[in-house]
N, C-alpha and C positions, 0 to 999 in steps of 0.2 A: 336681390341684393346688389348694391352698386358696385363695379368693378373700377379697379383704379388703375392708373398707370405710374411710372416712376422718371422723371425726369432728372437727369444730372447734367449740371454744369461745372465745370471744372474752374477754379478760383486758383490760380498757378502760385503756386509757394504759400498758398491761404492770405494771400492779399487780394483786396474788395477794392474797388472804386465805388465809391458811395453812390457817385452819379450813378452807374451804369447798373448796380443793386437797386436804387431807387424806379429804374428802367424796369427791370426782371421783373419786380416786386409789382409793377404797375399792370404788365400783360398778366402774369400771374390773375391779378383780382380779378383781371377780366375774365377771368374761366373759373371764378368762383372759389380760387383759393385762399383760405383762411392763415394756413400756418405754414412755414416751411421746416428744414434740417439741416443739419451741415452734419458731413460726414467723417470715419474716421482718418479722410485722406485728404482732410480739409475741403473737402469739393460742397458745392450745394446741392440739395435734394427736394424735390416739389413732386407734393404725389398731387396728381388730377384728375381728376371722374374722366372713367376712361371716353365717355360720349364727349366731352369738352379737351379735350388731350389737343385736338388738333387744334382748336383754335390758339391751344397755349404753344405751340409749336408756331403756328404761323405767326405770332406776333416776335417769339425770340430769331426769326430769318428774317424775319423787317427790321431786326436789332441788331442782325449778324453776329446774332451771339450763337456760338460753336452749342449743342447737347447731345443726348444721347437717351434713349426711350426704353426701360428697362434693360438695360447694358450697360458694361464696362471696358469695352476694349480700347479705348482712350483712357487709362487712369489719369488722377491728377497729381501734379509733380507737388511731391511733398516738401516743408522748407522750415528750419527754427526761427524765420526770420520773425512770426508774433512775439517769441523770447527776446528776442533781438529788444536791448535798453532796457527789457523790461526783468530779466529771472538772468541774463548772461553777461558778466561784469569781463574785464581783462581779456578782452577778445578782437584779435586784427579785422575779425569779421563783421566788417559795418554794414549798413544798410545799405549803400552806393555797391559793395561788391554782391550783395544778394539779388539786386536788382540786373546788375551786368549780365551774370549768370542767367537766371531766370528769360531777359529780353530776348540771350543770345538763343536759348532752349524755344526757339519759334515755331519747330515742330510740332504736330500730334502724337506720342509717343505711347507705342503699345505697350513697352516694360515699365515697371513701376520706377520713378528715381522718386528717390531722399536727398533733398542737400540740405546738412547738416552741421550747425559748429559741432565739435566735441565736447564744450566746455558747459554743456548742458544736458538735462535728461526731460525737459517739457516733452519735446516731440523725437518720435521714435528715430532710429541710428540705421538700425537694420532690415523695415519691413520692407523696402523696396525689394525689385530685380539690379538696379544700379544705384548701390548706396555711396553718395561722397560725404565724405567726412575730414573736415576742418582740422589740418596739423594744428598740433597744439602750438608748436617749437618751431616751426616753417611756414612764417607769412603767406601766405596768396598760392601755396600748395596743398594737395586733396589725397587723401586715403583712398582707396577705392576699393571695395566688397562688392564682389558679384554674386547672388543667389541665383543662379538657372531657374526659370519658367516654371512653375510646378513642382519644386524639389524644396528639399528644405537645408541642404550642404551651403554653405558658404564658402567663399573663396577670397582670400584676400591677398591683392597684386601687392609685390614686391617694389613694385616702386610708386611715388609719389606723382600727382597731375599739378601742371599750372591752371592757375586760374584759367588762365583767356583759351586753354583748350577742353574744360569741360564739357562743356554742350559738345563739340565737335565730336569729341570721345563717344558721348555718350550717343550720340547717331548713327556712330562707326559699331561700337556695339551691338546696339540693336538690329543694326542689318545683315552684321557677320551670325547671328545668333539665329534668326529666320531664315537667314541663304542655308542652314545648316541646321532645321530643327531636329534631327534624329541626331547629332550629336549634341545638342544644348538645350531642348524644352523635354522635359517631362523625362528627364533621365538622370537618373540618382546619381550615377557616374561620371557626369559631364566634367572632362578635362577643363579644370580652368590653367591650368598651364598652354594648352591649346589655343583657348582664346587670343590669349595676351603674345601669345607666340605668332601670330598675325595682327593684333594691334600694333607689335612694337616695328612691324613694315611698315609703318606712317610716320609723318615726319611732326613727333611733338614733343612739348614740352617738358622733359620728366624730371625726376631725382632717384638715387637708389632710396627706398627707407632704410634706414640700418638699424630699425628695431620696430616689432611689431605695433601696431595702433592698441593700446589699454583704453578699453573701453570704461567711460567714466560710472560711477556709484549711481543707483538710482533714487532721486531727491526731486518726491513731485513735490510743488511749490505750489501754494494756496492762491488758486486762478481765477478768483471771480470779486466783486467790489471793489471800491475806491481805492487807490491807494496811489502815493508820493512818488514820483521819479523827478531826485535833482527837484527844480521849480515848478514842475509838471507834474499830470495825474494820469494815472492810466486805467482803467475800467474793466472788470472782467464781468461777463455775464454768460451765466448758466442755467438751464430751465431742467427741472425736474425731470420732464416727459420729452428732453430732446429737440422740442417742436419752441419755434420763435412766430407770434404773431406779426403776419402779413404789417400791422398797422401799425404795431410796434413799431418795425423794420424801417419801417415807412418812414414815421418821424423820425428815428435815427440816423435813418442818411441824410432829411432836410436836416436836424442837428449840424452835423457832420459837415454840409456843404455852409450852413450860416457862419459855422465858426469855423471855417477854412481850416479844416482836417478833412485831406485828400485820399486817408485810406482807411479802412478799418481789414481787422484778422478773424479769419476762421482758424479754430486749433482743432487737434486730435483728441480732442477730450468734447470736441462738439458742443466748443464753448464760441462765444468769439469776446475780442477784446479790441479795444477803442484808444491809440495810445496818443500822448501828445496834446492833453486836455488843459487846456491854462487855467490858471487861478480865479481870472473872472469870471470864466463861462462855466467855473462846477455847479455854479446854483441851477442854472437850466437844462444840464444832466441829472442832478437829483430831482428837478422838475419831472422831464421826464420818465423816471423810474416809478416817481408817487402816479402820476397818470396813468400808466399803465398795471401799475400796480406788482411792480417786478420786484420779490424777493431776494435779499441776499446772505450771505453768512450759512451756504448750507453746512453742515457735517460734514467733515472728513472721509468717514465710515460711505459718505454718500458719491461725493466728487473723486475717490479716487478709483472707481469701477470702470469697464472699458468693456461695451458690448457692439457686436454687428449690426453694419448698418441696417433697419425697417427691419430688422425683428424684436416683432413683439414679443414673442415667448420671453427673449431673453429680458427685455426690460421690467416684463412682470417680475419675473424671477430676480432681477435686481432690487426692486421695489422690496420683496418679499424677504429678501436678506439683508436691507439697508433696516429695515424694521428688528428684525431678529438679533443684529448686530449694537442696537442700539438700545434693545432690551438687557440686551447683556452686557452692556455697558466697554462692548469690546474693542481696544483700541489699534487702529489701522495703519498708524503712521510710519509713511515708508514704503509702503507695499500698493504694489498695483494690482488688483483683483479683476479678471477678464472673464466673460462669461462665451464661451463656443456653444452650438447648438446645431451646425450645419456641417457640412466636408467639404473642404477646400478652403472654407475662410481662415485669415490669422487674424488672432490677437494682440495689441501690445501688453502684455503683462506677468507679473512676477508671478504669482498664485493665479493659476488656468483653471475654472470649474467648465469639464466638460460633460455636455450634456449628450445620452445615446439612448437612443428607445431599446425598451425590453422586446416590443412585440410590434410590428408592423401588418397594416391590413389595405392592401389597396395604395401603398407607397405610402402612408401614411403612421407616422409613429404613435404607440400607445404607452402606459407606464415605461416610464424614463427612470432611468437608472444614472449615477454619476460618478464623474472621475475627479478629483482633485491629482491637477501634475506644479511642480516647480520648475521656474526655469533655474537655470545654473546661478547660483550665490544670489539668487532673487533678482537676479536685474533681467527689468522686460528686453533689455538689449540683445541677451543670448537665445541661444534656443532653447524651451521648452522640453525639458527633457527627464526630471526626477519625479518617477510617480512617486506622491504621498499617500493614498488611498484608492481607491478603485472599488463600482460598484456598490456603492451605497445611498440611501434610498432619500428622498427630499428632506424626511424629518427628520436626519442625522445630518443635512448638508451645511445648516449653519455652523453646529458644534467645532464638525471636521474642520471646518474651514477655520474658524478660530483657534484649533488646534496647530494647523498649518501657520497663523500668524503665530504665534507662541513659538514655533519651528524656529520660526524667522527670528526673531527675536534672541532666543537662545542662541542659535549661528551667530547673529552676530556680537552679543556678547564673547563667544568663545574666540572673534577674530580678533580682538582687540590686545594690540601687543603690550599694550601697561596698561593699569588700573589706571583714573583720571586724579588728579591732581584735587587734594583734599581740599574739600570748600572752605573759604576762609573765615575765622570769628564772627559769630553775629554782636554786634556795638551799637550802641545808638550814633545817633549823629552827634557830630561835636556841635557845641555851643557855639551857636551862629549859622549853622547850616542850613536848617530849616527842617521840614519834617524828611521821611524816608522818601523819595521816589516810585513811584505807582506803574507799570506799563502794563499795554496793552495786550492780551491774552494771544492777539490774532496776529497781529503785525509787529508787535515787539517795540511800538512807541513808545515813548517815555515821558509823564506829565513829572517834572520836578518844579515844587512852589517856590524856589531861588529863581526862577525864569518866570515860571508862571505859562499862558499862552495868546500872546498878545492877538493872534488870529482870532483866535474867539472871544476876543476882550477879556480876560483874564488875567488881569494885574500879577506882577511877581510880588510873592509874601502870601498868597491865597494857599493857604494848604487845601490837599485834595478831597477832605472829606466836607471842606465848607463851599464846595463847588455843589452847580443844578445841577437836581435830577436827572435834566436832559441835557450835560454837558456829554458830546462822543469823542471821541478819539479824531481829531485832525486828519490824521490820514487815511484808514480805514472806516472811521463812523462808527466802532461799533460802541455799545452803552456805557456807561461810567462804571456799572455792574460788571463789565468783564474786564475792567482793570484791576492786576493784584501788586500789592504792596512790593518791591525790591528788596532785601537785605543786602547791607553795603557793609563794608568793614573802611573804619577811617584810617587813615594815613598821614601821622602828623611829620607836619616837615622837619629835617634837621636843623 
């Protein structure tokens, strides 16, 4: 049986240079790999037959690209910047300061950092060891949560960071925390008043906060196919199985470099995404996607699961419950579903199924048993902490778990301070308006026959039922079949 190895490279804030991906991707084939991964800490992953290992190694030192060979002790710096234009509206946090940040962050860094807006829930707030977090209310100032090494306490400093001393911060950290492991790694106790009681000996940037950081509602946003930003497009792609073909890759970074798009993203959902696609060049990305033969529009039920990176167990068992969930026609939205299976990994997610063997033989586990826990008011941002179930067996594990969404559900109906506001008359259209407007199930487009769609040659006055078969949706593509009709109540002028 062939043994393999695990290569990881670190993509800093889950930004790609196409060129330098097109580089990896090229040593890569030469040691005969087919497919790669991206992980949940935006990094890349290349597994290689352990007999060819080195030669993929010696081609990434001829590249001077940084890895690491089944290990983690460099994580990679986590960052919402793939969000960035694309899921995060009203926000001081441009893409020029995420790059400042990130440039200055030049180090290899043992602890985990997040840099993160607030004003988003794509990528996680809190899995780091050094999470910053984007005032909402205080331009080019930073929240700061420390989680110590091994522990799962958070601590959050009282006062606010400038921009320009982030990274600095965040080096200063890391070395006061390792000059000092017995009081900061692997200790449930660790004083973060201590900490910061020597950070505040340096000479930086601060503010008081004078009110704690509320951490925002969790709202995953549909991350994968075409869809409109402003005159632009931006791409999400997701693969079933995790794994992106080497050839794929390939051509998408020549894409990428013909149509002069200098970056693409890896997310936490080990998707990645392609922003900044103009008008003329969609046709040569949906080229692409029929070549390759890249599906999109999965389920909800499917895209919003969150499992450890190169375990397989766990991805069966995702598969196994994306089925079960779909049989039952059980509705997801809202909720982050993480599957655990090891000790010491985190999850980002709201509903945690955790897996623990019944019987062990030889360090190896046999019939598994399970835990469903909630994190606090379901958002993956808190910690994991309300068991819902415990100890029950696989063939109860979809049920529970739908029972856990229904939890959720009900919670949050009960949080809601008013009833909503009574839906208004159904009317037909007034005379002269033309028929009812149609949108799109996925992205919430809107085909009205008063415009018509002159993109796809569609005269105004074409009502929507005397549109082709294969008319889709302008911004996301999806079918004419998953457009539903709008009810509108008219409003006659005075």
């Amino acid at each position: 049986m062939k043994g393999y190895h695990t290569i990881k490279i670190n993509c800093k804030g889950g930004i790609i240079s196409p060129g330098e991906l097109l580089d990896i991707l090229n040593v890569a084939s030469q040691a005969a790999v087919k497919q790669v991964g991206f992980g949940l800490r935006q990094q890349l992953l290349i597994d290689v037959e352990e007999n060819l290992a080195g030669r993929l190694a010696e081609g990434l030192k001829l590249l001077d690209i940084a890895y690491e060979v089944d290990k983690d002790e460099y994580p990679n710096i986590v960052s919402s910047y793939p969000a960035e234009e694309v899921f995060i509206n009203n926000s001081w946090l441009s893409e020029g300061v995420y790059k400042d940040i990130l440039d200055e962050l030049d180090h290899r860094p043992r602890l985990k950092i997040n840099v993160s807006d607030s004003n988003q829930s794509f990528t996680p707030l809190l899995t780091g060891n050094i999470n910053w977090v984007a005032s909402p209310r205080n331009p080019h100032f930073w929240h700061l949560f420390i989680r110590f090494p091994k522990t799962n306490s958070v601590f959050e400093w009282n006062e606010m960071v400038y921009t320009n001393d982030v990274a600095r911060i965040s080096r200063d950290i890391e070395k006061i925390i390792y000059n000092d492991t017995a009081a900061f790694v692997q200790n449930q106790s660790a004083d973060g008043e201590a900490l910061f009681a020597i950070i505040r000996k340096g000479t930086y940037i601060t503010r008081i906060a004078n009110e704690r950081m509320v951490l925002p509602a969790f709202n995953l946003p549909y991350y994968e196919g075409f869809n409109r930003h402003n005159n632009k497009y931006w791409l999400g792609v997701y693969r079933r199985n995790e794994m992106f073909a080497v050839s794929f890759l390939k051509d998408l970074c020549q894409l990428c470099l013909s149509t002069k798009l200098g970056q693409l993203c890896s997310t936490p959902w080990k998707s990645i995404i392609i922003k900044g696609i103009e008008e003329k060049d969609k046709q040569w990305w949906s080229s692409l996607l029929d070549q390759h033969e890249i599906n999109m529009r999965h389920a909800a039920n499917e895209l919003n699961f969150q499992v450890e990176d190169n375990d397989y167990g766990a991805k069966r068992l995702k598969a196994w419950l994306v089925r079960k969930l779909n049989a039952m026609d059980a509705r997801t939205f809202g909720i982050c579903i993480g599957i655990k299976t090891r000790k010491g990994s985190e999850i980002f997610s709201s509903i945690l199924i955790k897996r623990k063997p019944l019987i062990r033989v030889f360090g190896k586990g046999f019939f598994h048993m399970y835990d469903i826990l909630c994190s606090k008011d379901f958002n993956p941002n808190e910690r994991t902490e309300t068991v819902f179930i415990s100890n029950i067996t696989r063939w109860h594990l979809a049920t529970e778990l739908q029972n856990a969404v229904l939890w959720y559900y009900k919670r949050k109906a009960e949080q809601r301070m008013a009833p909503p506001e009574p839906l208004p008359a159904i009317v037909k259209p007034a005379k002269g308006l033309g028929e009812w407007p149609y949108q799109c199930t996925h992205c919430l487009s809107v085909y009205d026959s008063v415009y018509g769609d002159p993109d796809q040659g569609v005269e105004a006055g074409i009502a929507f039922r005397q549109l082709p078969d294969n008319y889709c949706c302008p911004t996301c593509e999806a079918p004419k079949k998953d457009f539903k009709r709008i009810l509108l109540e008219v409003v006659e002028e005075l």
